[in-house]
C-alpha positions in Angstrom: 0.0 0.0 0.0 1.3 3.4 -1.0 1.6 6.5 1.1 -1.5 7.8 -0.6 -3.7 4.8 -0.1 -2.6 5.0 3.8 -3.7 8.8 4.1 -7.2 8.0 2.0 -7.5 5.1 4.8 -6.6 7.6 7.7 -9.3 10.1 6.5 -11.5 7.9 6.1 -11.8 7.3 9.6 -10.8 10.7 11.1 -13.8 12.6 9.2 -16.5 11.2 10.8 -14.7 11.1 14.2 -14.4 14.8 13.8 -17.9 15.2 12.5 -19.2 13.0 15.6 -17.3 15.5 17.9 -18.8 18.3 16.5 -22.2 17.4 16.6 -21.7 16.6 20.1 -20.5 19.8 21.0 -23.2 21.5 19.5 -25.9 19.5 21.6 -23.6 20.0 24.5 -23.5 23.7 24.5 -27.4 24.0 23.6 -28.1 22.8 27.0 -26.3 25.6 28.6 -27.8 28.3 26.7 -30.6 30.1 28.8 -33.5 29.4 26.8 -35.9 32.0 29.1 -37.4 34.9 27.6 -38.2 37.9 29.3 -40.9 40.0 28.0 -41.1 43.8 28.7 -44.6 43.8 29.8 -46.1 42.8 33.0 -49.1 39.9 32.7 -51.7 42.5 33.6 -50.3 44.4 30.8 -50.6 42.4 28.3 -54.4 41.1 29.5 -55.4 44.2 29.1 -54.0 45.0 25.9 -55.4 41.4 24.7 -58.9 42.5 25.9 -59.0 46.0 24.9 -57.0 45.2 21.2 -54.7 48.2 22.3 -51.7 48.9 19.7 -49.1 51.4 19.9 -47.4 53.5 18.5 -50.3 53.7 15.5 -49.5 56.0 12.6 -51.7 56.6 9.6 -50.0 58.3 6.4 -52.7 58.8 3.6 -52.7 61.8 0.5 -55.7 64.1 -0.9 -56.4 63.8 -4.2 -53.8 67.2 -4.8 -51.3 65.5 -3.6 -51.2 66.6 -0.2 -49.6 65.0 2.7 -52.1 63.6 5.6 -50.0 62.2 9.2 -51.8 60.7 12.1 -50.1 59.6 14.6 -50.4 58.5 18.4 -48.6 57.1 21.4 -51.0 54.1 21.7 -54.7 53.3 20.3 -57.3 51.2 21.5 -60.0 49.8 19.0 -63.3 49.5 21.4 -65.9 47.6 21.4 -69.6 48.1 20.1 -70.3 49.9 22.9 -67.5 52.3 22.8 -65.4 54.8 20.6 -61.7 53.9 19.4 -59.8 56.2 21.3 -55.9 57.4 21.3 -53.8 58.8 24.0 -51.0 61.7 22.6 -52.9 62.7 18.8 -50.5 64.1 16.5 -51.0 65.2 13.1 -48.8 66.8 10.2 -50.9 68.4 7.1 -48.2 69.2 4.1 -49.7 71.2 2.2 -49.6 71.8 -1.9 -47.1 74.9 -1.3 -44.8 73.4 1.2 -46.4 75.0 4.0 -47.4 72.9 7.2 -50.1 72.6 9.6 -49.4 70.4 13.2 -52.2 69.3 15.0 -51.4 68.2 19.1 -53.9 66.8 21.3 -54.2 65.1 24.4 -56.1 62.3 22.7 -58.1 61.6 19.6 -60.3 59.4 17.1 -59.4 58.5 13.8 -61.9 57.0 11.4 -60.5 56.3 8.0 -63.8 54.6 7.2 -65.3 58.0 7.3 -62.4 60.0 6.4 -62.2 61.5 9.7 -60.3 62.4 12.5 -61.0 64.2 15.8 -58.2 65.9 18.1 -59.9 66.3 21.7 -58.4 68.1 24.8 -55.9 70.8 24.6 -55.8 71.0 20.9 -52.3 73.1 19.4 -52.9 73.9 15.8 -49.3 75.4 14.5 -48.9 76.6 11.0 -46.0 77.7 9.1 -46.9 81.2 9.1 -46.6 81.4 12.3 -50.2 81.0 13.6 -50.9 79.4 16.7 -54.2 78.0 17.8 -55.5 76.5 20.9 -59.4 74.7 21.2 -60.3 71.6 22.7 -61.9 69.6 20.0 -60.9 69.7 16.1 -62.5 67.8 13.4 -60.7 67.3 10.3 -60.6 65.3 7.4 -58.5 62.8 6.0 -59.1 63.0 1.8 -58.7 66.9 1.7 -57.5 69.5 3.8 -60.8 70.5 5.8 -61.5 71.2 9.2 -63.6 72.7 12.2 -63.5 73.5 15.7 -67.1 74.4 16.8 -66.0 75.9 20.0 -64.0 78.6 21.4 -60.8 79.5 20.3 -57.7 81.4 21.3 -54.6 82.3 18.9 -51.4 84.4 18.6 -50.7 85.2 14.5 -48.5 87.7 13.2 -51.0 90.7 13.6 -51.4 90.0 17.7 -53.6 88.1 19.7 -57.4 86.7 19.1 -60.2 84.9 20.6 -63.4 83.6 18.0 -66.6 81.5 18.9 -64.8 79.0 16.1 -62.7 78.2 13.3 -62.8 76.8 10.0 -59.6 75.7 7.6 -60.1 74.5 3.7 -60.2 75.4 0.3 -62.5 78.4 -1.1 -62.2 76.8 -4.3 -61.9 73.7 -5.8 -57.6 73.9 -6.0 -57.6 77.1 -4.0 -55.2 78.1 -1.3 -55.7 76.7 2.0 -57.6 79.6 4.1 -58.4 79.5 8.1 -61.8 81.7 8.9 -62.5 82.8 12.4 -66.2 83.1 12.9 -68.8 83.9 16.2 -67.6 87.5 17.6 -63.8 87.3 17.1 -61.9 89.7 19.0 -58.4 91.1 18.2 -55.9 92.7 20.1 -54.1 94.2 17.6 -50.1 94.4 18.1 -48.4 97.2 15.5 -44.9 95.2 16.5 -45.6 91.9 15.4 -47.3 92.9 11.9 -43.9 95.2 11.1 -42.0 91.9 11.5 
């Protein structure tokens, strides 16, 4: 027999010695691995986020038909039942609208119905827009195929010509592709401030 023969021989049987020891170390160290997960929630937590179909962190992203840019977000949702509302804690919406500008909407919590094309900010509502109008209500309606929306009671604002209060407010399109307008109806009052409009 040749040295060749003798290594093919010798190979032969190291390989699957070598194989057999690796496979056993494999099952050997599987048993030491902690196999234990622990999930971030506490039981309760997650019974009642079972029972009330709660999700967080929900986030809705749509666009009008010119183009425009619809955000809803929140902190955490529940769905309800068919006795109650779907409801969301921390409501946060971003309208970008057609000429770049934007319009946040900040609430303590909310409703969003895309079945209806709806959404509702309720409680300490914070409309910002990029002209540096600031509004404060507690509830908002608004759409979610256009950019349309009320708030049927009071409201207070800053804007670049001072300080107002209004019975309500309106935002949308006069026209069909029009500009986006917000009207101030039901006894506005303004305090007019000559320093702010010369900025």
């Amino acid at each position: 027999m040749d040295g060749h023969s003798r290594r093919v021989q010798f190979l032969k049987v190291l390989l699957p010695l070598v194989a057999i020891l690796i496979l056993s170390s494999v099952f050997l160290l599987s048993r030491s691995i902690d196999t234990s997960v622990n999930v971030p929630f506490a039981q309760n937590d997650i019974d009642e986020r079972l029972a009330d179909q709660v999700v967080t962190q929900p986030n809705y992203r749509g666009t009008t038909r010119k183009g425009e840019e619809v955000q809803i977000q929140a902190i955490r949702a529940t769905q309800g039942t068919g006795a109650s509302t779907p409801t969301a804690a921390e409501f946060r919406g971003r309208l970008g609208l057609s000429n770049g500008g934007v319009i946040t909407l900040d609430s303590n919590s909310g409703v969003l119905r895309p079945d209806k094309n709806s959404a509702t900010f309720v409680g300490d509502v914070v409309i910002t827009s990029t002209d540096g109008t600031v509004v404060t209500t507690e509830l908002l309606n608004t759409a979610l195929n256009e950019i349309r929306g009320d708030a049927p009671g009071q409201v207070n604002g800053t804007g670049i010509i001072g300080n107002f209060t209004a019975g309500g407010m309106t935002f949308g399109t006069e026209k069909k592709d029009g500009p986006v307008h917000i009207i101030f109806t039901d006894g506005v009052k303004l305090i007019y401030e000559p320093e702010k409009a010369e900025r």
